[in-house]
Structures are given as structure tokens and as C-alpha cells.
ROKEMAR-283167 format. One record per residue (C-alpha): residue number from 1; z, y, x; residue in one letter. Coordinates in Angstrom, 1 decimal, padded with zeros to 4 digits, always signed. Each point is the difference from the previous one (the first is absolute). Example, Ala and Ser with C-alpha at 12.3 -4.5 7.8 and 13.67 -1.06 7.14 Angstrom:
  nr      z      y      x rest
   1 +007.8 -004.5 +012.3    A
   2 -000.7 +003.4 +001.4    S
//
This chain:
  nr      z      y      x rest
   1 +055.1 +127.4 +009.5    X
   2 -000.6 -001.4 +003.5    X
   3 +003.0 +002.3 +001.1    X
   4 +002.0 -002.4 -002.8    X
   5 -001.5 -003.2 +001.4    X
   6 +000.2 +001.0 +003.6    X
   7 +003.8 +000.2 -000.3    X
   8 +000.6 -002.9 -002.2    X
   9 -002.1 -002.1 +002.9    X
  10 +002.4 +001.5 +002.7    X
  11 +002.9 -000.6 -001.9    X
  12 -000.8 -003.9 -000.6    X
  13 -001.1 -000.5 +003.9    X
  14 +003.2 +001.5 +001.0    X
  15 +002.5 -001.9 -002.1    X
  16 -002.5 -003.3 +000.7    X
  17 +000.6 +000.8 +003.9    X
  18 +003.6 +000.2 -000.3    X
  19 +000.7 -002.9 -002.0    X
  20 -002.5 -001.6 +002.3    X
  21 +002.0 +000.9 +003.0    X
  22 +003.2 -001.0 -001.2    X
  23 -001.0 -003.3 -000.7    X
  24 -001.7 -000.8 +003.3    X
  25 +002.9 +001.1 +002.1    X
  26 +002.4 -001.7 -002.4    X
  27 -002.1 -003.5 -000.2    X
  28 -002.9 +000.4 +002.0    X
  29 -002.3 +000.1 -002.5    X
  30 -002.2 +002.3 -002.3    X
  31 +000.3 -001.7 -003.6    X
  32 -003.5 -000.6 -001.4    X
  33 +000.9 +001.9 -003.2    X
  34 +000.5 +003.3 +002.0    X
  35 -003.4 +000.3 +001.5    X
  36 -002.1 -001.9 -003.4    X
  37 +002.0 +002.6 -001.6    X
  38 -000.7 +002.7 +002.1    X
  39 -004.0 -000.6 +000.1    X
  40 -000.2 -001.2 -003.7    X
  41 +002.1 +003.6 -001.1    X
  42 -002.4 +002.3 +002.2    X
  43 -002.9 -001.1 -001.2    X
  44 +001.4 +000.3 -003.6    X
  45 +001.0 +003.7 +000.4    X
  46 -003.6 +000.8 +002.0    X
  47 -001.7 -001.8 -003.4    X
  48 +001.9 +001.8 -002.6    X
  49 -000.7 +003.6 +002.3    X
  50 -003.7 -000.8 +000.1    X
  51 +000.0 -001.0 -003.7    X
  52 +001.6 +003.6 -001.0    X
  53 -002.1 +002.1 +002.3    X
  54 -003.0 -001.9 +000.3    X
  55 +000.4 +000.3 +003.7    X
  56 -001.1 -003.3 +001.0    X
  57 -000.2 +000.7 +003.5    X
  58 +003.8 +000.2 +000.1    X
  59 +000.0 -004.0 -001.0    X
  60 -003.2 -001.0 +002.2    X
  61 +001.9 +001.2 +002.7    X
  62 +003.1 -001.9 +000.0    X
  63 -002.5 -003.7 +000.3    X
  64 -001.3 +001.8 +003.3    X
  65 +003.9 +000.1 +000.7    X
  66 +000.9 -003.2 -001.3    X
  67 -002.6 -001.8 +002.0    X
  68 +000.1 +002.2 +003.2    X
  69 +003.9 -001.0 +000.2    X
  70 -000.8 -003.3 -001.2    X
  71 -002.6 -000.3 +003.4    X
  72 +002.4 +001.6 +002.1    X
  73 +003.4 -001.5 -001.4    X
  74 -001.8 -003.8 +000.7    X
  75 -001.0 +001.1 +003.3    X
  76 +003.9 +000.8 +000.5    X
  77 +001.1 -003.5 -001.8    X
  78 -002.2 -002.2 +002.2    X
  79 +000.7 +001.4 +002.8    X
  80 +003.7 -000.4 -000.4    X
  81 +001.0 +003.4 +000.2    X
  82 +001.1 +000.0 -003.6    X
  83 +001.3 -002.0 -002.1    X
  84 -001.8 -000.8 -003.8    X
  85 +002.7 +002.9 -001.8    X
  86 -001.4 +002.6 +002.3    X
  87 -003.7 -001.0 -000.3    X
  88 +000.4 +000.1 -003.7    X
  89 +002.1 +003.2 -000.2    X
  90 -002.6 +001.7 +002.2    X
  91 -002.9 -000.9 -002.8    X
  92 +002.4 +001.8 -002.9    X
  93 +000.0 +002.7 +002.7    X
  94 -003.2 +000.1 +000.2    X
  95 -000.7 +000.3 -004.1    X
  96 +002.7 +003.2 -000.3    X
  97 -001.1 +002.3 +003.4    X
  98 -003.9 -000.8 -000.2    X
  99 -000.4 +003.6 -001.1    X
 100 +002.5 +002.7 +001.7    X
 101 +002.8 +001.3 -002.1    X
 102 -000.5 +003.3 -001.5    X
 103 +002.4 +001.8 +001.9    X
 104 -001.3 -001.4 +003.9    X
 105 -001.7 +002.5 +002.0    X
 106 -003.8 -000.8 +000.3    X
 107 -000.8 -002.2 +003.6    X
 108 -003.4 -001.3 +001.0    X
 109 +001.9 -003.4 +000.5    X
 110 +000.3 -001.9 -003.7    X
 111 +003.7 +000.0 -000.7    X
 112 +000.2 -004.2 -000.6    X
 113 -001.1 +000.3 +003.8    X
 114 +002.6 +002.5 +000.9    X
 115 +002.4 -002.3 -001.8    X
 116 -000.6 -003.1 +002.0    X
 117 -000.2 +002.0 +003.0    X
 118 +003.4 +001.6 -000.3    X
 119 +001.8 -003.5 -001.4    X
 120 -001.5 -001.6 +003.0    X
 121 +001.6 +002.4 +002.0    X
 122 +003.3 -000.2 -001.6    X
 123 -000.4 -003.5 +000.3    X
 124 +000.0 -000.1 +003.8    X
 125 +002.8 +002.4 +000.5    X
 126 +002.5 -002.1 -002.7    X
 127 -001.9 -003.2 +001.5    X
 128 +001.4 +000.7 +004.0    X
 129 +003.7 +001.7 -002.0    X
 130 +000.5 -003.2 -001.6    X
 131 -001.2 -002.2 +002.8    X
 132 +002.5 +001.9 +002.1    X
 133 +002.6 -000.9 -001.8    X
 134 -000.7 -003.3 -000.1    X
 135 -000.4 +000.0 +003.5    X
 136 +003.4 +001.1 +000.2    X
 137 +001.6 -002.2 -002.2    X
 138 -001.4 -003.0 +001.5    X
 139 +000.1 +001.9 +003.6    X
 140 +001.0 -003.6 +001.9    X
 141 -003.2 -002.3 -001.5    X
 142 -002.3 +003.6 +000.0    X
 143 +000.3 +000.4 +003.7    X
 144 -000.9 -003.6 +000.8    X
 145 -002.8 +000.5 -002.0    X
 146 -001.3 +003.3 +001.3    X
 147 +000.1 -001.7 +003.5    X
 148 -002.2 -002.8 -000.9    X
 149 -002.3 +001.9 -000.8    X
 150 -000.5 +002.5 +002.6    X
 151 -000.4 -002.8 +002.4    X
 152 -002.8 -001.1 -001.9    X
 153 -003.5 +000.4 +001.8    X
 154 -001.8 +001.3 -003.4    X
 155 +002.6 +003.2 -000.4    X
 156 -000.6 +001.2 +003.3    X
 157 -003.9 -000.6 -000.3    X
 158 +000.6 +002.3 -003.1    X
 159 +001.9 +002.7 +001.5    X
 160 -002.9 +000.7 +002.5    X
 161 -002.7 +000.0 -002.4    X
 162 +001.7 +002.4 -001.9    X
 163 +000.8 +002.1 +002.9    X
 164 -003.8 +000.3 +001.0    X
 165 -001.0 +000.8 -003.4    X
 166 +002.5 +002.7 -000.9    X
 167 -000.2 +001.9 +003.4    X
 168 -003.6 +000.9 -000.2    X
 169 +000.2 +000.7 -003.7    X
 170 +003.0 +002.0 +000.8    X
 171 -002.0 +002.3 +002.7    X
 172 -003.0 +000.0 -002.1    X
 173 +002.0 +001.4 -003.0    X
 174 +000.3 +003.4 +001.7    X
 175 -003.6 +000.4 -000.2    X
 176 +000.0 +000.4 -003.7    X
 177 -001.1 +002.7 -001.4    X
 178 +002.0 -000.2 -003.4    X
 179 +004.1 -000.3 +000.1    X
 180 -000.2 -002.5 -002.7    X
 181 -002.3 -002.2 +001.9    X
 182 +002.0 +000.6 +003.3    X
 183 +003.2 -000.7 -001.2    X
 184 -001.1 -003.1 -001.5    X
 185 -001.5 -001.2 +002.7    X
 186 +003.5 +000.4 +001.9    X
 187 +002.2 -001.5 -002.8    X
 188 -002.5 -003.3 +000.2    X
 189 -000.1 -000.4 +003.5    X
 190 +004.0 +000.6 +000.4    X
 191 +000.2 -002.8 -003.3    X
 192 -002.0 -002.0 +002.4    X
 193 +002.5 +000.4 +002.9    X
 194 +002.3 -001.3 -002.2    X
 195 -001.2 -002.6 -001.9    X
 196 +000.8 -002.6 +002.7    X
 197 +003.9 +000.5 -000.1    X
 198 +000.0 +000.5 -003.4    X
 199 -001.6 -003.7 -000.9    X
 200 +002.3 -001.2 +002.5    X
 201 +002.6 +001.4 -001.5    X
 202 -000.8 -000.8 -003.8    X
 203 -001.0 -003.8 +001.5    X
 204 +002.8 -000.5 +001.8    X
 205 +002.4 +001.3 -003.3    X
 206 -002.1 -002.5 -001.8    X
 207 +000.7 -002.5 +002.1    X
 208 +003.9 +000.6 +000.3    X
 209 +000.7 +001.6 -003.4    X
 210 -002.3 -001.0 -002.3    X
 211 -000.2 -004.1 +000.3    X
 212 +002.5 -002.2 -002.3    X
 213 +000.2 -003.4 -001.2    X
 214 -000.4 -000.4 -003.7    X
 215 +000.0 -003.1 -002.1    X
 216 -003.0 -000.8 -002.6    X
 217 +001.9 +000.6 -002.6    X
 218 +001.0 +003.7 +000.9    X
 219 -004.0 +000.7 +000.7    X
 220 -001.8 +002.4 -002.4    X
 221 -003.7 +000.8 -000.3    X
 222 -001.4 +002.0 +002.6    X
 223 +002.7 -000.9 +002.9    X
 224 -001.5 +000.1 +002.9    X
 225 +000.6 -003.7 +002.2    X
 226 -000.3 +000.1 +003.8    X
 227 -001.7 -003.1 +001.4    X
 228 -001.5 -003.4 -001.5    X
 229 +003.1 -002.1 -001.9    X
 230 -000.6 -003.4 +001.3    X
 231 +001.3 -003.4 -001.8    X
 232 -000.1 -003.4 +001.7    X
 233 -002.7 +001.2 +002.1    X
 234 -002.0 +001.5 -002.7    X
 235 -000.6 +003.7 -000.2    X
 236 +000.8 +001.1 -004.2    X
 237 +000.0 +003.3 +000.4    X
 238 -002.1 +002.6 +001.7    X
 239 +001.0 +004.1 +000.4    X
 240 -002.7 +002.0 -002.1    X
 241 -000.8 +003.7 +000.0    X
 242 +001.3 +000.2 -003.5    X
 243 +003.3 -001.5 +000.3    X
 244 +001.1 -003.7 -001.6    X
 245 -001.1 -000.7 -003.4    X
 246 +001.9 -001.7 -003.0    X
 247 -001.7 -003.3 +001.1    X
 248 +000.8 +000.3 +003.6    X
 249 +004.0 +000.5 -001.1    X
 250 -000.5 -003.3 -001.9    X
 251 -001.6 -001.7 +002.4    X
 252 +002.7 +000.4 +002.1    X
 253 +003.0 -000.4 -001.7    X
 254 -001.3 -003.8 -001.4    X
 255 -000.2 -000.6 +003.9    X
 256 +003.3 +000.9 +000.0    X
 257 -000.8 +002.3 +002.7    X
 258 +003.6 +001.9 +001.5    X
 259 -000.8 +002.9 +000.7    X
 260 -003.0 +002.1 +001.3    X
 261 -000.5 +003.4 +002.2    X
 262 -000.2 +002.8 -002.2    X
 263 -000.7 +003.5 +001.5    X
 264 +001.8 +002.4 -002.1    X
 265 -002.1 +003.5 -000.6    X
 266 +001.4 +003.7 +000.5    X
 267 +000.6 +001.6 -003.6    X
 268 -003.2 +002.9 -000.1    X
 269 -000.3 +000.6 -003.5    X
 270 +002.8 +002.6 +000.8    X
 271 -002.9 +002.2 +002.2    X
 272 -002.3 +000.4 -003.2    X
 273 +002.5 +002.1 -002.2    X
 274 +000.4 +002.3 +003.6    X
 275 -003.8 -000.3 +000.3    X
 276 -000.6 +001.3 -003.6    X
 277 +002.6 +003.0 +000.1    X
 278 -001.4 +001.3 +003.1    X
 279 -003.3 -000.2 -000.8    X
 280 +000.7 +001.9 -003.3    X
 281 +001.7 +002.4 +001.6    X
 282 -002.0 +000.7 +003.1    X
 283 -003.1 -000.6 -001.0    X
 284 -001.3 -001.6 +003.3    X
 285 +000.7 -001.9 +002.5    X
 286 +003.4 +000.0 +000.9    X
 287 -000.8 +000.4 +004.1    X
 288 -002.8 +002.5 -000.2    X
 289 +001.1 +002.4 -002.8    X
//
């Protein structure tokens, strides 16, 4: 039976993903019904399974999932890394793959972890594709950007304290006994080395790319507003971690408020359907196996 529910689960994360994905590069947005839907349907089908096998362990796993995601999907949402779709899409995520699929090999890593690992990954690769191309498109206002920048006294600051972490962890590395632990070592201290130009790069696509005016009454829920709207003098809005509430859009259109500086995310809800097929059909993580 859990062969049954395993592939039902798979089924409903994939088609949830894709629908998901085509909305967020269509609109920007992951509808609230996909990822309810998504979390509400898993933990139906891990119910009923438990109920007809008496496997209960089956359904007691997916609230470890649910609330492992949820934990690691806020974490992502505060920070501003994702947006409120992806946090919630994560937690259905986290109901269907608590327990590995049937047909994945065995790993001493839990598969949910493999999962994040390997969308994460995908996520950075489709993060620096797409921000090339906005780059491109916007070449003129990207490369004034990207200047600022690298004048600035903080970047370079960062680019040597990278530099004298990730060369002694780089030389240390080949004192590792274990492959796995040296070339770990390596891939971290060359992420290091790179980390500098790649938040420049991201910032200064951000910055150029990313920025545009909208008026109140375009706003939605969760939009994420650069800098303090002031009126007469009088700050009536303040940026929070969670984006502008239904208040805050009120608030500002009976202060007849213009327009405001909205900063526009990058589509990733694309990265989990990638993150879930290669993690189903490799079995680990996508860089080390």
C-alpha cells in the first residue's frame, strides 16, 4: 500500500510544482490555494495510508516534515530570500518527502534534506542564469550599478576576508583523510572565493533590475517596499521582513500616496520541480553523487 501512496504523493507534488511554477513566472506569485492545497491533500493521503495499514509512523512523520519545513521555510521568508508561495510550498514539500519514496536508493542523509539541499543548489545556478539575463537586458543601468558598488569600502573589506579564510581551508583540505571530507572542504572554501562577486553581482542586478515604481493601488500582500514612504513630513510606512500588509496598502492609498519603490523578486518556484526530479532520480546530492 505505501508503494500506492508513495506514487500518488509524487504525483500531486509534481503537478502542485508545475502549476506553481507557471503561475510565479507568469504573475509573480504562488496562489494560496496551490500550497493549502498541496499541504491539506498530503496529509490527507498519509491519514487514509496510516488508517489502512495501521502504519502510523507513516502519518507522524509527515508533522516532523510539516514543521521542519515550516522552521526552515520562515527562516527563508524573513530573511527575504523567499517570497510567502515558496515558504508555504516548501511546508507541503515537507508533508509528501518526510519519508523517502519507495523506489530511492537508501542514503545516510534523510531524503527531505537531500531535497532542500539539491533545490538550493538549483536555485543558485537558475538564480545567477536569470540574473544574467537581466543583467543583459538592462546592460546600460546594470553596469552603473555594478560600479557603485565595487567602489564601496565594505565590498572590498569583504573580498579579503574571504580570501584569508578560504586559502588556509583550501591547503588544509589536502590533509583529509576522507575524499568526501576533502572535497568538501575545497567546494566551501572556492564558494567562499566567490561569494564576494557573486553578492555584488546579485546586489548590483537588484539594484538596476529589480527596483520599479508602483502605485498603491497595483500593491498586493507580501510586496516587498524599499525605504520609509514619507507624507508631509510624516513617516506612514515602514519596510518589514514580511512584506506590506492589507493595512499598510490602505494606509497608503487614503494618503493618496503616488507611488512607492517596489523591489520585484526572481521567479524560484520554478527550481523546486527541478529540485524534486533530481532528487528522485539521483537519490543524493546532486554535486556529490
Amino acid at each position: 500500500m505505501v508503494l500506492v501512496a508513495d506514487g500518488v504523493l509524487i504525483s500531486v507534488a509534481l503537478i502542485a510544482t508545475i502549476i506553481a511554477g507557471w503561475n510565479d513566472l507568469k504573475t509573480r506569485e504562488v496562489p494560496d490555494w496551490i500550497s493549502y492545497g498541496l499541504i491539506i491533500t498530503a496529509f490527507t493521503i498519509r491519514l487514509m495510508e496510516s488508517l489502512l495499514s495501521g502504519v502510523w509512523s507513516y502519518f507522524y512523520y509527515a508533522i516532523f516534515g510539516f514543521l521542519a519545513m515550516y522552521v526552515f521555510g520562515m527562516i527563508m521568508f524573513r530573511t527575504r530570500q523567499w517570497g510567502g508561495g515558496d515558504a508555504k510550498l516548501i511546508m507541503g514539500l515537507g508533508v509528501i518527502f518526510a519519508t523517502r519514496p519507495y523506489f530511492v536508493p537508501e542514503s545516510q542523509m534523510p531524503f527531505l534534506v537531500i531535497l532542500v539541499i539539491n533545490i538550493l543548489l538549483v536555485g543558485a545556478v537558475y538564480g545567477v542564469l536569470f540574473g544574467v539575463w537581466l543583467a543583459w537586458r538592462d546592460r546600460v543601468k546594470f553596469r552603473l550599478a555594478m560600479s557603485k558598488l565595487l567602489k564601496q569600502k565594505t565590498i572590498f573589506q569583504l573580498r579579503i576576508i574571504t580570501l584569508f579564510v578560504a586559502i588556509p581551508l583550501f591547503i588544509v583540505s589536502f590533509f583529509f583523510q576522507t575524499m568526501m571530507l576533502r572535497l568538501s572542504s575545497m567546494i566551501v572554501a572556492l564558494l567562499l572565493l566567490i561569494y564576494p562577486y557573486l553578492w555584488t553581482f546579485i546586489k548590483a542586478v537588484e539594484n538596476a533590475c529589480l527596483l520599479k515604481q508602483l502605485s498603491p493601488s497595483k500593491l498586493t500582500e507580501g510586496d516587498w517596499v524599499e525605504g520609509n514612504v514619507v507624507v508631509k513630513n510624516k513617516v506612514i510606512y515602514k519596510p518589514k521582513n514580511i512584506g506590506i500588509e492589507s493595512a499598510d496598502i490602505k494606509k497608503l492609498i487614503k494618503a493618496k500616496v503616488k507611488s512607492v519603490l517596489v523591489k520585484d523578486g526572481i521567479p524560484f518556484t520554478p527550481t523546486f520541480l527541478l529540485g524534486i526530479l533530481l532528487s528522485l532520480w539521483n537519490g543524493g546530492i546532486i554535486v556529490l553523487f
